[in-house]
C-alpha distance (Angstrom), angle and dihedral (degrees) to the residues before:
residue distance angle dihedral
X1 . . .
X2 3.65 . .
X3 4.10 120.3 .
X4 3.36 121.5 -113.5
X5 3.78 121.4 -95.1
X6 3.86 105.9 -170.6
X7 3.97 126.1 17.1
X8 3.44 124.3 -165.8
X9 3.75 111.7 -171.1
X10 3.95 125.2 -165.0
X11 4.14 84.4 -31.9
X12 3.40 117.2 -165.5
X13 3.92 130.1 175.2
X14 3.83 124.6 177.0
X15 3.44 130.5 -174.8
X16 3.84 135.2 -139.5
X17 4.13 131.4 37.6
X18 3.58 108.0 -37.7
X19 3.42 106.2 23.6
X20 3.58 99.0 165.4
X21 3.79 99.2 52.8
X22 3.82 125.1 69.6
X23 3.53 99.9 -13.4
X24 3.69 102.0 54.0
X25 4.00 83.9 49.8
X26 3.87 93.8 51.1
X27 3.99 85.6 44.5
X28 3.86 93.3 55.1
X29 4.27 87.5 40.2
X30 4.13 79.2 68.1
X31 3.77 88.1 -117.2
X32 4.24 105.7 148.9
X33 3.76 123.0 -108.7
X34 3.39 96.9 -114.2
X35 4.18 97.3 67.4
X36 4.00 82.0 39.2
X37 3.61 89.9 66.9
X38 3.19 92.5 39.9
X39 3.71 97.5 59.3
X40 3.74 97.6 24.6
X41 3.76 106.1 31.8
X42 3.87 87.1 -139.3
X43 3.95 111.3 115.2
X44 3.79 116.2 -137.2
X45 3.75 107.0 -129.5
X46 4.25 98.8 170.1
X47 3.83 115.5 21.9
X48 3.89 106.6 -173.6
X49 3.65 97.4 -37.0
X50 4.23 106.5 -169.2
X51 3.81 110.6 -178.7
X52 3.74 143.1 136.1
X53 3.54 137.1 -151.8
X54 3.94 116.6 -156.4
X55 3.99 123.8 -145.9
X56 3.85 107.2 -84.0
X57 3.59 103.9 2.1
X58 4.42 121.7 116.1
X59 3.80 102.0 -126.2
X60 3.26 114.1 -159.0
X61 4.15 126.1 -152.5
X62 3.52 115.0 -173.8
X63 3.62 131.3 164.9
X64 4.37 131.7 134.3
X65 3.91 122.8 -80.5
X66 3.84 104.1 -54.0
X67 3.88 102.9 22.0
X68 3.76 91.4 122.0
X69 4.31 92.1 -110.5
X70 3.52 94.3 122.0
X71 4.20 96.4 36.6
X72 3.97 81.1 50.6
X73 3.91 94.4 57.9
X74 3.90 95.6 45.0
X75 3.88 87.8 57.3
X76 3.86 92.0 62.8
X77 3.89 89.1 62.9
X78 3.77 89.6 30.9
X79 4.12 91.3 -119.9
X80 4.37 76.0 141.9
X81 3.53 119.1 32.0
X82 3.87 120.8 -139.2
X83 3.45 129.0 -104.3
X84 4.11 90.0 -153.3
X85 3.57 145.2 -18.6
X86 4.16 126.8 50.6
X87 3.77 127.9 -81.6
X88 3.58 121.5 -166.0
X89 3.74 151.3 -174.7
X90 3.04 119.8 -167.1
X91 3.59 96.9 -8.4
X92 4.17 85.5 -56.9
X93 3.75 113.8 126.3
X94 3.49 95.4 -129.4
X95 3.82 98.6 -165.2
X96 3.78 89.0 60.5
X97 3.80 87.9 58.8
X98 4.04 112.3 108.0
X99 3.22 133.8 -178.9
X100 3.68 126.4 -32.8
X101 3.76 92.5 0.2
X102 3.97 83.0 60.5
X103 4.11 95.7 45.3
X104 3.91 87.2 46.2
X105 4.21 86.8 44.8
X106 3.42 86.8 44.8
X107 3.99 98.5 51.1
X108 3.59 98.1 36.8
X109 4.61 95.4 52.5
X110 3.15 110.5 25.3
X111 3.89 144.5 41.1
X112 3.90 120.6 -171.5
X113 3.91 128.3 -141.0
X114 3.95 106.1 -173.8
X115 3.95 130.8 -173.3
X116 3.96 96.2 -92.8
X117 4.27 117.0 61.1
X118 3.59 87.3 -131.6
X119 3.87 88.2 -166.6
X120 3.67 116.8 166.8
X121 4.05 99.1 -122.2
X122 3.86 95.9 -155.9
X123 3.81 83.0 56.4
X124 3.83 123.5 89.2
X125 3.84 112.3 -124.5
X126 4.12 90.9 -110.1
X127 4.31 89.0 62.0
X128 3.76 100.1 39.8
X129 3.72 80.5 51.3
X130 3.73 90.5 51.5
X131 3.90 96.2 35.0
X132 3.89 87.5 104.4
X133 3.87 96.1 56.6
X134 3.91 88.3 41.6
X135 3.84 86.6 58.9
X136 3.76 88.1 54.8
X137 4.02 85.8 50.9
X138 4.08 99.1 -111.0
X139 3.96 111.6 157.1
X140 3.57 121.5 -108.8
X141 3.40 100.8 -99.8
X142 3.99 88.9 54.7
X143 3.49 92.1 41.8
X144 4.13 90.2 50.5
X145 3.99 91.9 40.3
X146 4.37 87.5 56.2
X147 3.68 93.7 42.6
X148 3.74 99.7 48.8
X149 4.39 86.7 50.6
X150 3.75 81.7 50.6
X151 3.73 100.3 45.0
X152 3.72 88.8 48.2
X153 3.79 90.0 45.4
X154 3.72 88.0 65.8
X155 3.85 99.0 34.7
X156 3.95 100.8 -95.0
X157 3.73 115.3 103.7
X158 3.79 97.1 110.4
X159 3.99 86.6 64.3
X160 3.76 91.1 47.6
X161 3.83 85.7 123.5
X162 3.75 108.0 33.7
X163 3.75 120.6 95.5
X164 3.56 125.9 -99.0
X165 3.91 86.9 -117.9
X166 3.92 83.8 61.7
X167 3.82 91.2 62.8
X168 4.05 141.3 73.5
X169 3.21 124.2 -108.6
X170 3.68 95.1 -101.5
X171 3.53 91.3 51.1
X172 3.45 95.4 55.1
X173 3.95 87.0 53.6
X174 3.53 82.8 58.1
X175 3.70 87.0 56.1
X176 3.93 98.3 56.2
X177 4.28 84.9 45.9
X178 3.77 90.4 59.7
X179 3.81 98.9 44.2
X180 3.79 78.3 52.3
X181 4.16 92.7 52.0
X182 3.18 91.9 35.3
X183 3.81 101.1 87.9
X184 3.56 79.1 36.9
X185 4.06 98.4 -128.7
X186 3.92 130.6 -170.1
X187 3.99 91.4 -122.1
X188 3.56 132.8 38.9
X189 3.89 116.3 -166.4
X190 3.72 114.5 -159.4
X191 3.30 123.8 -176.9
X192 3.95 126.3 -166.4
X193 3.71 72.8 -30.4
X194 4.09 93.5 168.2
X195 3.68 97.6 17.1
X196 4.08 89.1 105.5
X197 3.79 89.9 59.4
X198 3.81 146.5 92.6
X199 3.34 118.3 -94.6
X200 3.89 99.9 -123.4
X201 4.36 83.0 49.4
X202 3.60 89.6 42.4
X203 3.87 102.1 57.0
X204 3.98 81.1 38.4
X205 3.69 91.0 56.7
X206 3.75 93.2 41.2
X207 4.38 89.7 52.1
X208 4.29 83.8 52.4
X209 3.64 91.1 48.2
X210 4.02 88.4 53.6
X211 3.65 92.7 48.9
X212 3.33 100.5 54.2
X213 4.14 93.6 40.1
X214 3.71 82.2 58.2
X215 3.78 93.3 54.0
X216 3.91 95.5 33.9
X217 3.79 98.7 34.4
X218 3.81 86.9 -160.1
X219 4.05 120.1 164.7
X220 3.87 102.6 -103.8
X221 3.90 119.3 -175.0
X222 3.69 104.2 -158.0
X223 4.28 128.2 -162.2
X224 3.63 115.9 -166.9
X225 4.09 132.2 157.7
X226 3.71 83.8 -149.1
X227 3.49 114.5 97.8
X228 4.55 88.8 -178.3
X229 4.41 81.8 55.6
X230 3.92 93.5 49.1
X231 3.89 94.7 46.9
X232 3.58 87.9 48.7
X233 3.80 106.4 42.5
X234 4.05 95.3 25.0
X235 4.06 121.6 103.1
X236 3.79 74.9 -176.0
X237 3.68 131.8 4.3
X238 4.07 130.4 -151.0
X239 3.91 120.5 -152.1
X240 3.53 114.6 -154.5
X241 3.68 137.2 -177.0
X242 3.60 134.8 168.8
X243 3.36 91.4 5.0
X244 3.77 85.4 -62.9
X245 4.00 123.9 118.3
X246 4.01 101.3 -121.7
X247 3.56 90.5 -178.7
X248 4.32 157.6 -22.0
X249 3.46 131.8 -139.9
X250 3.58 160.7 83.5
X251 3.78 124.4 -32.0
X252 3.76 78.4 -120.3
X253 3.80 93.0 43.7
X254 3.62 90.6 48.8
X255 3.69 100.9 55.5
X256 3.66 99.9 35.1
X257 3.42 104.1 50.1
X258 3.98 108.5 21.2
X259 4.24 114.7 -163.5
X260 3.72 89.1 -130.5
X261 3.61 156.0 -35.7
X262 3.63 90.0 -54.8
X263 3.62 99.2 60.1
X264 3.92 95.3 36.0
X265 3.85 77.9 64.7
X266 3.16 91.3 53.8
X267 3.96 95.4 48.0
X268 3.62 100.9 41.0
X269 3.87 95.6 91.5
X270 3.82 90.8 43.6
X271 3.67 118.7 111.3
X272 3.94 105.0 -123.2
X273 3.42 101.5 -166.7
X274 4.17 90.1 64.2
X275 3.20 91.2 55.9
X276 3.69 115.9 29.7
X277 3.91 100.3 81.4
X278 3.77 132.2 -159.4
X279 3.67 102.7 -96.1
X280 3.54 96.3 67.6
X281 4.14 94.5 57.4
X282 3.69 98.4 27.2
X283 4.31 106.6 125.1
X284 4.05 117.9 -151.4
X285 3.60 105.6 -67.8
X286 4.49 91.4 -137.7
X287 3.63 87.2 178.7
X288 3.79 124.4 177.8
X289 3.98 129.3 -107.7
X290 3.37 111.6 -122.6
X291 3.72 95.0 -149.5
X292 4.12 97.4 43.0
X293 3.74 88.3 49.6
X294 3.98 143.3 71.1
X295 3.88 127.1 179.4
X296 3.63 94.9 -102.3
X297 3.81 94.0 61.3
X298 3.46 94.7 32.1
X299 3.79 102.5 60.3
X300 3.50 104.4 71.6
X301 3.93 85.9 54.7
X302 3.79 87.0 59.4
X303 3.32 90.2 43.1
X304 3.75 88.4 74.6
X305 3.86 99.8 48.4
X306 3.74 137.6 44.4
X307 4.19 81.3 -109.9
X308 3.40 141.8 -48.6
X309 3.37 130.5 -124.2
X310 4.13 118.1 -118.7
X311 3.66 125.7 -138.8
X312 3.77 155.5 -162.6
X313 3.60 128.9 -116.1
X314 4.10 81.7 -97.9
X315 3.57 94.5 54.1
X316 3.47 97.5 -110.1
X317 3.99 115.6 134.5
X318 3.67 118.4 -110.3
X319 3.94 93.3 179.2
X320 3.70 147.9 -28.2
X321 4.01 119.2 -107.2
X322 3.87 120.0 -153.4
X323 3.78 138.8 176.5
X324 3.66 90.6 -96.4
X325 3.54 98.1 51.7
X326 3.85 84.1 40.7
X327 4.17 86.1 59.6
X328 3.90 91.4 42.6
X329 3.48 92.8 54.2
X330 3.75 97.5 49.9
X331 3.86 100.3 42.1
X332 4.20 81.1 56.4
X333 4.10 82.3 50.5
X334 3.82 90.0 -121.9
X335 3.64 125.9 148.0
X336 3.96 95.3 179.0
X337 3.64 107.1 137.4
X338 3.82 89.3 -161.6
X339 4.12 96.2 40.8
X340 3.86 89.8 54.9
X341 4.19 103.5 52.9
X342 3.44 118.4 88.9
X343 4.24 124.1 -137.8
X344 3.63 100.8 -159.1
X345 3.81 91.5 91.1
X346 3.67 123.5 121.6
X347 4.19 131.0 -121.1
X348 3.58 136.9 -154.1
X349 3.92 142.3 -172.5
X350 3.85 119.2 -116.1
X351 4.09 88.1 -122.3
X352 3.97 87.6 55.1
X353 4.16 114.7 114.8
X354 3.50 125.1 -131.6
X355 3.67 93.3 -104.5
X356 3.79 96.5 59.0
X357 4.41 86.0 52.1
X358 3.94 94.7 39.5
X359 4.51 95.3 94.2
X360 3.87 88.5 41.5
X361 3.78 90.8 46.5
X362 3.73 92.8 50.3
X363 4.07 87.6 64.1
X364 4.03 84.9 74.0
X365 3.86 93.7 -128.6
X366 3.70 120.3 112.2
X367 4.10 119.9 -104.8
X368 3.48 121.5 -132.7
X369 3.74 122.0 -127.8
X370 3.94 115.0 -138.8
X371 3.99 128.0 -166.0
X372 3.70 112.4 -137.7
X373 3.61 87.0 -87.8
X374 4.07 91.1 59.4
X375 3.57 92.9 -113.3
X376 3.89 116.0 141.8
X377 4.00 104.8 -112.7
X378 4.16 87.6 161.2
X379 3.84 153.4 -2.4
X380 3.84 119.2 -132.5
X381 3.74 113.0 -152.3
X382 4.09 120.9 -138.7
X383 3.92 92.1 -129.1
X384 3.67 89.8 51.6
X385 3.53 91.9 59.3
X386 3.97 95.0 61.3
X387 4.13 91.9 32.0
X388 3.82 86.4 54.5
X389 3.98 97.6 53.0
X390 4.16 91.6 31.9
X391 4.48 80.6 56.3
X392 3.58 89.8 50.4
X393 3.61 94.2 51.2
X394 3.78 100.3 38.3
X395 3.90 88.4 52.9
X396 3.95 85.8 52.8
X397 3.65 90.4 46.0
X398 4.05 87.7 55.1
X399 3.60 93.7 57.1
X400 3.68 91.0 51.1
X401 3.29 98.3 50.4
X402 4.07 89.2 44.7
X403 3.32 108.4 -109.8
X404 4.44 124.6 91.2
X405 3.78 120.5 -129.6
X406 3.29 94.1 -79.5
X407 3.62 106.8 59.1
X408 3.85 98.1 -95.5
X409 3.98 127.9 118.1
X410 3.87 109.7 -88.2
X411 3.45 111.2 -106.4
X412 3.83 129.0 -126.9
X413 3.77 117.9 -112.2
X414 3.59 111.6 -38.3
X415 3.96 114.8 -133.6
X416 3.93 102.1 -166.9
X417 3.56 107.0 131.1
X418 3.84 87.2 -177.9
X419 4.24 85.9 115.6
X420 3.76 96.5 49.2
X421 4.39 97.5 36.2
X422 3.83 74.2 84.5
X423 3.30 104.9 21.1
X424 3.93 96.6 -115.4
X425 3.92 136.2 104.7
X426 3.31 123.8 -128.6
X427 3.74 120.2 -99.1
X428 4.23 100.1 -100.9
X429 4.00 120.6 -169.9
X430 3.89 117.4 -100.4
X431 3.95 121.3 -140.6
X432 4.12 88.4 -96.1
X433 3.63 94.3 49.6
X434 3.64 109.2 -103.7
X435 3.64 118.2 107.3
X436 4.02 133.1 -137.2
């Protein structure tokens, strides 16, 4: 498993005059931030904030206007300091970091993409690219040789010497990424970094960012207030409120098994099926070798499914044998193995959503699920499909109408950090028994 990048431990930040008198000790009492104000009139922006961020993975934070997400990122670069706990990158304690140790830190890790371009307009594309390495006192001709890679990286180097004013507003974005690559640093912090926006730019923008993380594979710590941008972008996504962590996971982790009311709120309007993917449904493929196997011993074992898939001696599937074909083969008197499968069956990846297997489910035969080698690593049922998405939204339902799946009252927002003190989840069943 990857290392971790960033650690914040037991974070909190509070704001106003003495923020490390009452407040902080009502905070760490577990009283909320609301009655802290109100007898403190300090404002709790970060209330024992555990998370991790490992090498090369986009972690998202996401939460509404004053959750904490975006007070979180700026105490990774130390824009806020803390009022307790450690951050680090690294293993650097960040918040120690003073002066020009913390501008060189600063320059060196981590490049910042905020909500606003701001572009310099007198400035051709090519130098606001560069202005970060300029800062850091490169010559031009370094400066213009890291901003053009950059530019290209995110699909702008013929416009290296137009003027932002020249540009849309999603290639001005594209602008503020590159002067982020271009002194090509470990961690990129983005906050609301699309959020300003049209939708059609924004997903756009989000698909570039994607591309080059899978080229790159740089640590990016992502905020968003839009919980449709961190289940799409995420490899794991943080829900905040109050400047408490509610809870970590996967995309899929997220939506399937919400922490609370709160987040099945949150969920509720979420399309499942694009986000739920294969792997966490998929059954035991038990599929049958075609050259251990004729139809007379193989019937009974179809017998007991809705098929099963046949293969090679590589494991790769050379057809899919069900009771009907069973039946057609016998009333023809055949026992070929071979003669009796049928090819028109349909495959899938383990990383493939719902969505993308819903048509081929609705033929009623099971799909098989290759690895990149086209070896059979699963089988993903029809019914499971629909009893997978119906879970999801029966569980929201529950929360709704105030009680969990099991019966009990919901609860209000959880604040065990236990999943992000280590930045992991803990494993939770699926509807077919296994767990993730």
């Amino acid at each position: 498993m990857s290392k971790n990048k960033i650690e914040l431990h037991s974070v909190y930040k509070i704001f106003g005059d003495q923020p490390r008198g009452r407040a902080l000790e009502l905070a760490r009492s577990g009283m909320d931030k609301d009655r802290i104000q109100q007898q403190t009139d300090h404002v709790v922006g970060l209330d024992d904030v555990n998370f991790s961020v490992r090498e090369g993975e986009i972690f998202v934070v996401m939460g509404l206007s004053g959750s904490g997400k975006s007070t979180a990122i700026r105490t990774v670069n130390k824009l806020h300091s803390i009022t307790a706990g450690e951050v680090l990158v690294d293993g650097v304690n960040v918040q120690k970091l003073t002066g020009r140790a913390l501008q060189e830190f600063r320059r060196q890790k981590m490049g910042m993409v905020f909500q606003h371009f701001a572009l310099f307009p007198h400035w051709r594309v090519i130098d606001n690219a560069g202005y970060g390495l300029k800062v850091q006192g490169l010559t031009k001709s370094e400066r213009d040789r890291a901003a053009l890679k950059a530019l290209d990286q995110v699909g702008l180097a013929p416009f290296a010497n137009s003027f932002p004013a020249e540009l849309s507003g999603g290639m001005q974005q594209r602008v503020g990424l590159a002067r982020a690559l271009a002194a090509d640093p470990d961690i990129l912090l983005m906050d609301e970094a699309f959020s300003a926006l049209d939708p059609l730019i924004r997903r756009q923008m989000q698909d570039d960012m994607m591309a080059i993380q899978a080229e790159l594979h740089k640590t990016i710590l992502f905020i968003t207030h839009d919980l449709n941008e961190a289940l799409r972008i995420g490899d794991r996504v943080c829900i905040m409120k109050d400047g408490k962590v509610i809870q970590i996971g996967s995309p899929d982790e997220i939506l399937t098994n919400p922490a609370d009311s709160y987040v099945a709120e949150f969920v509720q309007d979420v399309d499942q099926g694009r986000v739920i993917d294969v792997a966490s449904i998929m059954a035991e493929p038990r599929p049958l070798m075609v050259s251990e196997h004729d139809l007379t011993d193989a019937a009974p074992l179809v017998d007991e499914m809705s098929g099963r898939f046949v293969v090679d001696e590589n494991n790769r599937v050379v057809g899919l044998l069900t009771p009907d074909d069973v039946e057609r083969a016998r009333a023809v008197g055949s026992v070929d193995l071979r003669r009796a499968i049928r090819s028109d069956f349909d495959t899938t990846t383990r990383a493939a959503t719902l969505n993308e297997n819903y048509a081929a489910a609705g033929r009623g035969l099971p799909i098989a699920v290759l690895d990149s080698n086209e070896r059979l690593v699963g089988r993903l049922e029809p019914f499971a499909v629909l009893a997978e998405l119906g879970r999801v939204e029966e569980l929201v339902e529950s929360y709704r109408d105030g009680t969990d799946d099991s019966g009990h009252d919901a609860i209000g927002p959880a604040t065990d950090n236990r999943a992000a003190d280590n930045g992991t989840t803990e494993p939770r069943a699926t509807s077919n028994g296994a767990t993730r």
